[in-house]
Every structure is written in structure tokens, then in C-alpha cells.
N, C-alpha and C positions, 0 to 999 in steps of 0.2 A: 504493500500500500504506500501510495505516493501524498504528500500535502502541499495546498495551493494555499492562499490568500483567500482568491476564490476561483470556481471552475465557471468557465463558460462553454456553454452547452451552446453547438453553432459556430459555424467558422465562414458563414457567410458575412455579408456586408454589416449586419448586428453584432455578431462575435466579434468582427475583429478590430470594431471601432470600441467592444467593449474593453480587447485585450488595451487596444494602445491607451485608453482612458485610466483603467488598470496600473499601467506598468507608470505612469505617468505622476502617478498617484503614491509608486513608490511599494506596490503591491504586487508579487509573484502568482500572474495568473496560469492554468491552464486550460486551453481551449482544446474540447473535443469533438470531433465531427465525425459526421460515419462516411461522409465522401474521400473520395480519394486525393482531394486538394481541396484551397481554395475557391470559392464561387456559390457557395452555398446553392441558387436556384438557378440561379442565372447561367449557367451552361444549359439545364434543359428549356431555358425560354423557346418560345418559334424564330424561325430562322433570320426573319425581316423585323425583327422587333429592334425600335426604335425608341430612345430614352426621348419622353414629353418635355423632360427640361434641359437647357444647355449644360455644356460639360463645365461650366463656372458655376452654376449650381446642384453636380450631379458629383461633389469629394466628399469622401471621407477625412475628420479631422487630423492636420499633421502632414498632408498629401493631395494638391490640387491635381484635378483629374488635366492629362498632358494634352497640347493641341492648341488647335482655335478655340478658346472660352467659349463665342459663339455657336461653335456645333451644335449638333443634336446625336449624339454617339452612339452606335450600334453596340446590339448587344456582346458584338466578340472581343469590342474593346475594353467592355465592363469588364469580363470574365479575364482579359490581360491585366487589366488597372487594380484588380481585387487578388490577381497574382501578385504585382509586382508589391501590394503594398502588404501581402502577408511576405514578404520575403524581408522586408526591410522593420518586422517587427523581432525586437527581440525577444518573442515569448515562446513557449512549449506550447507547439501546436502541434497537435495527433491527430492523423487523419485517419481514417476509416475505425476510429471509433466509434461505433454507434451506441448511444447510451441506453441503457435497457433500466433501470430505475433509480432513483432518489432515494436516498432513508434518511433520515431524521435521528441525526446521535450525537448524547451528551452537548447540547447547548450549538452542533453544527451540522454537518451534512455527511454522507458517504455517499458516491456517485458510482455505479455500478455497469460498467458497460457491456457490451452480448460474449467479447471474447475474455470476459474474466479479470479483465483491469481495475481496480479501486481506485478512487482518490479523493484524499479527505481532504475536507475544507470550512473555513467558518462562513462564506460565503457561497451562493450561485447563484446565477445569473441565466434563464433561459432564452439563448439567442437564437433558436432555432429558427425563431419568423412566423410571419400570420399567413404562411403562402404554400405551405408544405402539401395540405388533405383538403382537395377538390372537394366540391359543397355542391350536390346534388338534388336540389330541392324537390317539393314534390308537389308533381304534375299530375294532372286526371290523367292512367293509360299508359303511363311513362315504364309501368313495370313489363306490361304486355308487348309494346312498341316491337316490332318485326323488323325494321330500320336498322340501321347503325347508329348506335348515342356514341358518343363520344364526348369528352370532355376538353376546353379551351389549353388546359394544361399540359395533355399529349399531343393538340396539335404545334405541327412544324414547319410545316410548306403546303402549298396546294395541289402539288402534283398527284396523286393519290384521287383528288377527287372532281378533275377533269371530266365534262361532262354530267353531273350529276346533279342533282335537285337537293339542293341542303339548307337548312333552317339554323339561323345561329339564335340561341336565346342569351339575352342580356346585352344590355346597353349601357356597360364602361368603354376605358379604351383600349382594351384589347378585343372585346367583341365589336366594335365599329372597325378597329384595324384588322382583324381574321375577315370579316367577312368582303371588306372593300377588296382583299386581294382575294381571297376566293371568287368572289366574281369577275373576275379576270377569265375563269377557266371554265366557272359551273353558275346553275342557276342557283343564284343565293337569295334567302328574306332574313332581315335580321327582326328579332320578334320581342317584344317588351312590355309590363303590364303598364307604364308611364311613356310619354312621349317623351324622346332624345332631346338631350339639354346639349345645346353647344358652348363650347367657354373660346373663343377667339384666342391663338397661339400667341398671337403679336396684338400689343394695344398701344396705339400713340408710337408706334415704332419700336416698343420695348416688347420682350418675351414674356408672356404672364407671368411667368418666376421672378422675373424682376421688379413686379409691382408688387408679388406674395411680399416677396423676402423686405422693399422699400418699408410697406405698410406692417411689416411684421409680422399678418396675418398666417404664414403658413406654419411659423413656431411661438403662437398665441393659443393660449387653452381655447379662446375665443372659433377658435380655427375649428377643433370638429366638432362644435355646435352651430357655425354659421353652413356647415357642406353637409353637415347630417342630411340624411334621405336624398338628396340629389345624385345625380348620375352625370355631369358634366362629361363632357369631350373633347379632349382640347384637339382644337384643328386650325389648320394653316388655309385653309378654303377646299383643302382637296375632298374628305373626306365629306363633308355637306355635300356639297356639290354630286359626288357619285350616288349619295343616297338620292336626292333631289331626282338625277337622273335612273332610278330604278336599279341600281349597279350597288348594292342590292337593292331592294324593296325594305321600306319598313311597316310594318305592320304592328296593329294589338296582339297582345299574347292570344294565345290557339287558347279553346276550350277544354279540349280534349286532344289524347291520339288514340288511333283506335285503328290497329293492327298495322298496316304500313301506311296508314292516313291521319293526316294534319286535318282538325276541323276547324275552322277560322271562327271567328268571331261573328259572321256574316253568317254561318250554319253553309257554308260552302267546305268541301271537302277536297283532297288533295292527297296525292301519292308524294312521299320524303324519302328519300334514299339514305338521308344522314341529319342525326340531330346533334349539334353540336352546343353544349351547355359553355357557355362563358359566366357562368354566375358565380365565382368567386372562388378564394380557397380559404381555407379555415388553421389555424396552428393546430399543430400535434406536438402535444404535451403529457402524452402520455404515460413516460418514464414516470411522472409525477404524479399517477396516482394512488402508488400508497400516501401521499401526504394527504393534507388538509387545503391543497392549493386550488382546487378544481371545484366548479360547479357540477350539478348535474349531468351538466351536456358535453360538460367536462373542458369549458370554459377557464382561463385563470380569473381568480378573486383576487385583483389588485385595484391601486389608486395610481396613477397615473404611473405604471409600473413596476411599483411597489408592493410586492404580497399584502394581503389585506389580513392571513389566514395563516403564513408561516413565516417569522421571523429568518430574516436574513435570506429570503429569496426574490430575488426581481425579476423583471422581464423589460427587452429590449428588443426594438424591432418590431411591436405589434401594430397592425394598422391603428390608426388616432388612439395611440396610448395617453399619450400628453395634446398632439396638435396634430394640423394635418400634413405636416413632412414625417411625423415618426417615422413610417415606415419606409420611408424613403433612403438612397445614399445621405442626404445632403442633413436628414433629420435626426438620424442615428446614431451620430456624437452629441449629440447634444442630450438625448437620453440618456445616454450612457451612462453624461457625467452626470445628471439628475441623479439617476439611481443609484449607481455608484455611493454618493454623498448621503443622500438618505441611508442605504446598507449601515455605511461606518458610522452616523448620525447612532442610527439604532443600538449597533452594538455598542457603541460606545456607555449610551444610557443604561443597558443592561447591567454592564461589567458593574458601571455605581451604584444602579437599584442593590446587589449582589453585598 
């Protein structure tokens, strides 16, 4: 058995903004991951995936992302930028540890991974992400469906689905950006219980980021109670535009499916060859539930990434933990070092209750 300051669970873009927050701090982290490198998700993004904000708002703390600030930077450069800056950390980073549970011992933690490794610590930090376990809601029909479902998280490219009749559900931006290049090749409808909210890429000449970050609002607690319930899209004109043009269609959510047919809204019916869910992914936290961290749904019980349920456990990296960059590159030092501070805040008061 090995001992850390504290472990971080995640070695993606959360883990490793938490290691340098971490070591900054003067604390001997360890970060374990079950992949085999850096990149946490972002190697299996789809192939055309295109970061919303500029590369001067798209660094991890300590390390601006390299280029034209003004870019918009493809995802192969993330998954280089999030190598290069796990190489230039000097912390104990273990790759393809996959963590199998948490226990709760003597006033800290033991972290239990699948191939038999321990490592004690008075801290952890969950950075595995809110983007791990695809969220499959439920639909009238959806179990019976004759189709192909598929989920926005295994798609890659369109090649596969050249020619064919596919329905994408969900209206962020990755389902307006999956189905505009699918239609390229196949017939596509993208399908939504709310109409498409557009958010303009460029305002006044500047990148929406640039007004977030002016007005403060993207790291303002204010931030995910002003974007609650909305579905925004940030678009340069292209993407309106193709919807406008039918390239895809958008429609109201189906009522139903009912065997290999889509029933619309309209009570018109319709043969889908592919149903592809963009409706979001959910954190997997599951090492963690022998503790007292999880809801029912098995949800974490924090405050603004702060366990609410088990002393000296955080979380970092979850969509609008604090605001609406958390879960972002540009928002996840700055959690970091929130929670980080509360942790040691914490114990510190314990040792004196004590």
C-alpha cells in the first residue's frame, strides 16, 4: 500500500488540473486512471468534433493551449495539449488503473483499484467527469425499436451511415453538429421536445467566450442558474442555416416508435433505419458506493463540489458544479483550486475539533 496527500481519481482534463492545483499546493498527489494515457474522453470524441470556444479560452491552469488564440481547435489537438501537459506534471500518474472502490478508514480513505493496487490517503478527489455513462432516457417503444439506436457517444464519422434514414434526438451541440454532417451523406431529422435555441458564435466581433469570460458570467455561481433548462447552440451561421435548409429537418419529439417506425407528432408514420440519442452523458461514480457519497440514482451529494455526505471527498469536472465553465478545459482549474481549499479548510477544522 502506497500514501498520497490525496488521490485523484481521473486523468483526464479534471484530474490533471487537479494534480497541478495539488502539487502547487505543496501536496503529493496520485492520479489514477484506467486508460492507457492521458485524454481522459476526449480520444473517443467523433472524429470532426470541434472545440465551441477559442484555444485562449480552451487551457488548463499553468499551460496556454499552443497556436492562434483565435482558433477553434480540433479534437486531436486537445488529446496532444492534454498529453503534453500530463508530461510536464510532476506527479505519479498510473495509467490503466481502473478504480474498483473507495472505503472509508480511520479519519481517510483507501482507494482500491481492479488489478489489486491500494493507496491511502486523507484526501480524494473524483475527476473522472460528468461524460463517462451515456443517458438513455425513456421513450414510448424505445425498448421494442427494430432500428438501430445508437448513442451520440459511439458515434465517429458518417461513413457507416451513407444512405440511410436517421433521427438524431437532442438539441445541444453535439446533436446539431452529428446530424448537420450526417446529412451530408443520409437522410437526417434532428428531433427535440423544445425548439432549438441558437446562441451566435461571434457578437460585436468578439467570440461568445469572450463576452462569458468579460462579464464573468461563465465562472459566476450566477452562470448555471441563468443557462438552466436551455439548450443553446453556438453557431457561426452554418449550422442554422443547414437546419433552415432541411439538411437536417427539425422536428417535435416522435410520440412513439413502434417497431421500425417513427410516429410524429402529426400521427404520420415513418420507417428509421437509425436512432441516434444525443441526450447527454451522466458521471460514473460508482467505485463510490460503498460510501455515503451517492444518491439514489447514484448521483454525488455535494455543494459546489464538495461532498455534502463524506468528509474529505470532492468532485471536479462535473457539468455546472460551481458555474457554467466547470466542466469545461478553461473551468476546471479553477474548481480545482475551490475544492482543493475547502478539503484542507475541512480537515484542518477537524484535527482542532479533535
Amino acid at each position: 500500500m502506497s500514501f498520497a496527500d490525496v488521490v485523484v481519481i481521473g486523468g483526464g482534463q479534471a484530474g490533471l488540473a487537479t494534480a497541478h492545483t495539488a502539487l502547487r499546493q505543496g501536496w503529493t498527489p496520485v492520479v489514477l486512471d484506467a486508460s492507457t494515457g492521458p485524454g481522459g474522453s476526449w480520444p473517443r470524441y467523433y472524429d470532426s468534433l470541434t472545440l465551441f470556444s477559442p484555444a485562449r479560452f480552451s487551457a488548463l491552469p499553468g499551460m496556454p493551449f499552443p497556436g492562434d488564440p483565435d482558433r477553434y481547435p480540433v479534437r486531436d489537438e486537445v488529446v496532444a495539449y492534454l498529453s503534453r501537459y500530463a508530461q510536464g506534471l510532476d506527479a505519479d500518474l498510473r495509467w490503466g488503473q481502473r478504480v474498483e472502490r473507495v472505503e472509508r478508514r480511520d479519519g481517510g480513505f483507501v482507494v482500491y483499484t481492479v488489478d489489486g493496487t491500494l493507496v491511502e490517503s486523507r484526501m480524494v478527489v473524483a475527476a473522472s467527469g460528468g461524460f463517462s455513462r451515456p443517458y438513455r432516457p425513456v421513450l414510448p417503444g424505445l425498448e421494442s425499436f427494430t432500428g438501430t439506436v445508437s448513442h451520440s457517444a459511439e458515434y465517429r464519422n458518417p461513413t457507416s451511415f451513407a444512405g440511410a434514414r436517421v433521427v438524431v434526438v437532442g438539441g445541444g451541440n453535439s446533436a446539431v453538429q452529428i446530424a448537420v454532417e450526417l446529412a451530408e451523406t443520409a437522410r437526417v431529422s434532428i428531433t427535440t421536445r423544445r425548439p432549438l435555441r441558437w446562441q451566435s458564435q461571434r457578437i460585436l466581433g468578439r467570440d461568445f467566450h469572450w463576452w462569458l469570460t468579460r462579464t464573468r458570467l461563465d465562472t459566476a455561481a450566477l452562470g448555471p442558474r441563468l443557462f438552466k433548462g436551455t439548450q443553446p447552440v453556438l453557431d457561426d451561421g452554418r449550422y442554422r442555416a443547414a437546419v433552415r435548409a432541411g439538411r437536417p429537418d427539425h422536428r417535435p419529439l416522435f410520440t412513439r416508435l413502434d417497431g421500425d417506425r417513427v410516429v410524429w407528432a402529426d400521427g404520420s408514420r415513418e420507417r428509421v433505419d437509425v436512432l441516434i440519442l444525443a441526450t447527454g452523458l451522466r458521471p460514473e461514480l460508482a467505485y463510490l458506493q460503498d460510501t455515503s457519497a451517492l444518491n439514489d440514482s447514484g448521483a454525488p451529494l455535494h455543494q459546489g463540489g464538495v461532498s455534502t455526505t463524506v468528509p474529505g471527498l470532492g468532485y471536479v469536472g462535473l457539468e455546472r458544479q460551481r458555474s457554467f465553465a466547470s466542466a469545461t478545459l478553461r473551468g476546471v482549474g479553477r474548481d480545482a483550486g475551490y475544492v482543493l481549499k475547502a478539503l484542507a479548510s475541512r480537515a484542518a477544522r477537524a484535527r482542532v475539533d479533535r
